[in-house]
N, C-alpha and C positions, 0 to 999 in steps of 0.2 A: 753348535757346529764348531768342529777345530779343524786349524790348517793342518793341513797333510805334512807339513814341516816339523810340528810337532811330534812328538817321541808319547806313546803308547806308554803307560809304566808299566812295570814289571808285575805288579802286586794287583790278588784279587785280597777282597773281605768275605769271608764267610759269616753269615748270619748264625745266631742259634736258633733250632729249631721252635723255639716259641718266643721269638722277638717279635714284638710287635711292630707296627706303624711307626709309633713313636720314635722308638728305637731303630730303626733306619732313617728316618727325616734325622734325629742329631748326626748320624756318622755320615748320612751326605752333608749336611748343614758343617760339620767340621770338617770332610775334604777340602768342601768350597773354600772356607777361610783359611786353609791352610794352600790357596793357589792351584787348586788340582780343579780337573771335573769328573764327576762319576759319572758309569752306568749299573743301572742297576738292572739285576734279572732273577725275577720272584720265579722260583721252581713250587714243585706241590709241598715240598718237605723244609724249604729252607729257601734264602733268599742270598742272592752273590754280590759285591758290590764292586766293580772293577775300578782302580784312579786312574786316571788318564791327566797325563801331563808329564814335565820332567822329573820323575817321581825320585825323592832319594830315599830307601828302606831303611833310615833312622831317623830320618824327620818322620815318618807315617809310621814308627812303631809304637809312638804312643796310643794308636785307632785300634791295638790289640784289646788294650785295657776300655775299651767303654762298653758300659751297659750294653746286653745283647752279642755283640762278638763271640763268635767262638773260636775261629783262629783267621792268618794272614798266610796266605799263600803266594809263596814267588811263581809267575809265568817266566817260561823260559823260550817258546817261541816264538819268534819272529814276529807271527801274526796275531794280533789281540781278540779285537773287537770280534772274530772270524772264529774265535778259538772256541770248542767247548768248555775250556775252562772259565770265560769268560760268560759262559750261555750255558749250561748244561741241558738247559730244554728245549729241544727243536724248535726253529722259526717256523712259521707260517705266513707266506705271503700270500697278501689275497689281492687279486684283479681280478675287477666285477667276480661273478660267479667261482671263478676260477681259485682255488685255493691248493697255489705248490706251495705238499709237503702236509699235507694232512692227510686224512686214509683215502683220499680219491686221487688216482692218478689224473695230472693235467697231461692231455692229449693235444698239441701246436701240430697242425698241418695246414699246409697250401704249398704254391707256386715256389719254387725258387725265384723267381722275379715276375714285379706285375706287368706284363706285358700289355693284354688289353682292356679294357672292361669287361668285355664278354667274357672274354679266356678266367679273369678274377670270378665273377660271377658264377659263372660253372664250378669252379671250384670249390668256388666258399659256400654255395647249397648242397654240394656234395659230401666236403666232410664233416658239415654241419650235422646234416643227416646219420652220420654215419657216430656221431658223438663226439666231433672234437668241438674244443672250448675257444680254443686261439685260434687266429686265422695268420697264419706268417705270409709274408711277401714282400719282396727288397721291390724299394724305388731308388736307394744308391749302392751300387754291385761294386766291391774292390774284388777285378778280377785280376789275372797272370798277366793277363796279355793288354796292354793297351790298345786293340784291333775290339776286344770282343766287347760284346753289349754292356753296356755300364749304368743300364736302368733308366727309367725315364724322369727320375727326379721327384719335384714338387707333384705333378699334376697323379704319377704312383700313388702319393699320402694320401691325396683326397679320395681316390678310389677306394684305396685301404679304410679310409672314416667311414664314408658313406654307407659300401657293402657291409661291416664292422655293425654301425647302426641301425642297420634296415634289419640284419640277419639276428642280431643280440650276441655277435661274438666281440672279443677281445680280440686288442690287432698287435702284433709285434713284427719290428720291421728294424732294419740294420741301421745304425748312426756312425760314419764313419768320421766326422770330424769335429772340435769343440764348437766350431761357431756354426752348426746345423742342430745340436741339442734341444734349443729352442723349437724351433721349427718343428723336428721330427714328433718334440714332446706334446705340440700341441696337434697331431696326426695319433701318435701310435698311442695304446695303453702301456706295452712294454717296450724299453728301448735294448736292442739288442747291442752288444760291442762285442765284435768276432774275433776268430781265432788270431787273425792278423793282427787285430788292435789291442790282445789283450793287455803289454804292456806299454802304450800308447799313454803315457801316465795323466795327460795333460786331459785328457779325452773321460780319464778316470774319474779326474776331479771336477770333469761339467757335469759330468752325468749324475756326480754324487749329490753335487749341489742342486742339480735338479728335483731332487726327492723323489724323481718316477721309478719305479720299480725297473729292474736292470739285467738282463740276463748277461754271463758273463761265459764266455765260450773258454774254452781251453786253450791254449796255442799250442797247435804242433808237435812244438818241438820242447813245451813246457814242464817242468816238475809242478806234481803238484801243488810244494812249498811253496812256487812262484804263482802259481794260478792263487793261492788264498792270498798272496803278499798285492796280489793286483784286485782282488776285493776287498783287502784291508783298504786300499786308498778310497773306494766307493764308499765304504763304510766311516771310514776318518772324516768325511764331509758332509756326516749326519743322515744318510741315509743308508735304511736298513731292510731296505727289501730289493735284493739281491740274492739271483737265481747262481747256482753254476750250472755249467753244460759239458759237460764231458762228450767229447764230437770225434777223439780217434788219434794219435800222434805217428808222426813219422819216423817209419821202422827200417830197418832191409827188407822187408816184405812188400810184394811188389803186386800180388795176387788180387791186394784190393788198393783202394786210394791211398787210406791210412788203416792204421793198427786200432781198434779201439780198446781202450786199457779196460777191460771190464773190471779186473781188481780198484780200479780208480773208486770205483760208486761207494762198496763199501768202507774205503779208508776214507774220502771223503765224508762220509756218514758217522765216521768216528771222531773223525778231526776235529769236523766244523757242526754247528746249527744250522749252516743256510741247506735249503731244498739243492737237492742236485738232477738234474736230469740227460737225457742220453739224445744224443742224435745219430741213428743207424745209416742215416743217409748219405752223409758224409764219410763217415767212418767206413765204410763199406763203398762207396761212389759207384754200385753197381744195385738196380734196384731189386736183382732178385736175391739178394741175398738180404737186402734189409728187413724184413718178416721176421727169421731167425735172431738178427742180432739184437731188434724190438724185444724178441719176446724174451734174451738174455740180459736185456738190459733191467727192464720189469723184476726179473727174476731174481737179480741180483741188489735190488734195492733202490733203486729208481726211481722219483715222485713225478716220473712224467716223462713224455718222448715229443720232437721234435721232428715231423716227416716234413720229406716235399713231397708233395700229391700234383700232378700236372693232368689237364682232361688228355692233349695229346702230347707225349714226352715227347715224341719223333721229330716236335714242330717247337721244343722249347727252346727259347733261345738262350737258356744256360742250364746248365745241368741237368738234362733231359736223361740221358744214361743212368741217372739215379733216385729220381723221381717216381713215385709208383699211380698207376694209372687209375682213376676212381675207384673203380669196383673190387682192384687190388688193396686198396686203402679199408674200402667198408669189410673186405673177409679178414685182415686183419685187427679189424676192430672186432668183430665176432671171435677171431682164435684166441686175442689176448686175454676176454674175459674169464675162463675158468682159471687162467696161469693167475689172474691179478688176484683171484677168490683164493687160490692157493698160498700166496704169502700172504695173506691177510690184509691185500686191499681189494677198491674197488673200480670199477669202469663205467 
């Protein structure tokens, strides 16, 4: 684990393609004593060795010449740990069953917030049924308005375990502040950190230390430079299963909630390793349009989607207007499967 204070270096190692074992144990074994820390990322062809520290690219140029090396490559972005440079092989995070960013699309739907038992209940047999893997549901809502429902807290997570248990889903749920990490993490499988909080850095650095798997929403009004520079801080505190979510930014456009950047998925996808996935429901904040923007989200390269599903939207007590009602949720689950067979994944 490094502090987030620490400075990322510049430089990968490229391995040759028949270095052995051996030969990467000396060239980490000689960062180390040379003050650095490595990561290393074995591809099918070759192997990457990233230094991490205050790197200076004349003290580490002697790590050209050893055994194995093929060459030293300077990073030039911002973001390290996040970069493909530093990972050229796609991450795969796996909670329980659930594996974003391999060839099955992970499908997260429920509640915008748990409101009751019953109401969670319904829900979470419904898009169980229906094939999703996650069951979302906020018990702390950062909403606009200090007047509207702000979740029911503590006694939410344990719903969320419970139902989570009984059913064999996985629960992801929003953690809005550092000294609730704990807490939330011993409720959820995934901790979400929203669009509001993405550069909420402090909140970055529990979550990181947490080791729990971390979905990372986009903010708003975000580049996506800055959405990777806010999962480099997750990443810089040692933990490396981290989602993004690309949820829609704020346009002149006024037709829906937010704009969602569809270009986002695949420069994403180019940029980084980590899984990326879409939320239509936000991005869209109207629910009959969210079907379409699902199935362009999939389309465009996607390892997973993020709905709200409510039994009665009319009665929700937040985001009811963009929520899609069961049975809306399971023909969606029906139409996306030839689109996911068509880029060559699955449902």
């Amino acid at each position: 684990m490094i502090a987030v204070a620490e400075e990322i270096g510049n430089m990968i190692i490229v391995m040759q393609s028949h270095a052995g074992p051996e030969h990467i144990r000396s060239v980490v074994q000689r960062i180390e004593e040379m003050g650095y820390r490595s990561n290393v990322s074995e591809g099918e062809e070759t192997t990457i060795i990233g230094v991490i520290g205050h790197s200076s690219p004349d003290q580490l140029a002697s790590l050209e010449f050893m055994p194995g090396v093929d060459r030293m490559v300077p990073v030039t972005k911002p973001y390290k740990l996040g970069s493909r440079d530093f990972r050229p092989k796609s991450t795969v995070v796996q909670v329980g069953d659930a594996r974003f960013g391999g060839e099955a699309l992970v499908m997260i739907a429920g509640p915008c917030s748990v409101e009751s038992d019953h109401q969670l209940w319904e829900a979470a047999r419904a898009v169980k049924a229906s094939g999703a893997q996650v069951l979302r549901g906020g018990a702390f809502k950062p909403r606009s308005s200090p007047y509207s429902f702000q979740g029911l807290g503590k006694p939410a997570l344990e719903m969320l375990d419970q139902v989570g248990d009984e059913l064999g889903l996985q629960v992801i749920t929003e953690v809005l502040t550092p000294d609730d990490v704990d807490l939330v993490a011993s409720y959820a499988d995934i901790l979400q950190v929203g669009a509001r909080n993405m550069q909420n850095f402090t909140l970055l650095q529990e979550v990181g230390r947490s080791g729990h798997p971390v979905l990372l929403k986009r903010g708003m009004s975000a580049t996506l430079e800055e959405l990777l520079m806010s999962a480099e801080y997750i990443l810089a505190n040692g933990n490396d299963n981290v989602i993004l979510c690309e949820r829609g930014i704020r346009t002149f456009e006024d037709s829906t909630r937010f704009t969602l950047d569809i270009s986002a998925i695949p420069v994403l996808k180019h940029l980084t390793h980590l899984p990326v996935i879409v939320d239509p429901s936000h991005a869209t904040g109207k629910w009959a349009f969210v079907p379409a923007v699902a199935k362009a989200g999939v389309a465009a390269g996607a390892d997973g989607l993020i709905i709200e599903v409510h039994p009665r939207p009319e009665e929700a007590l937040s985001d009811g207007p963009q929520s899609l009602k069961l049975e809306r949720f399971a023909q969606l689950m029906i139409e996306l499967k030839p689109l996911a067979l068509a880029v060559g994944r699955s449902l």
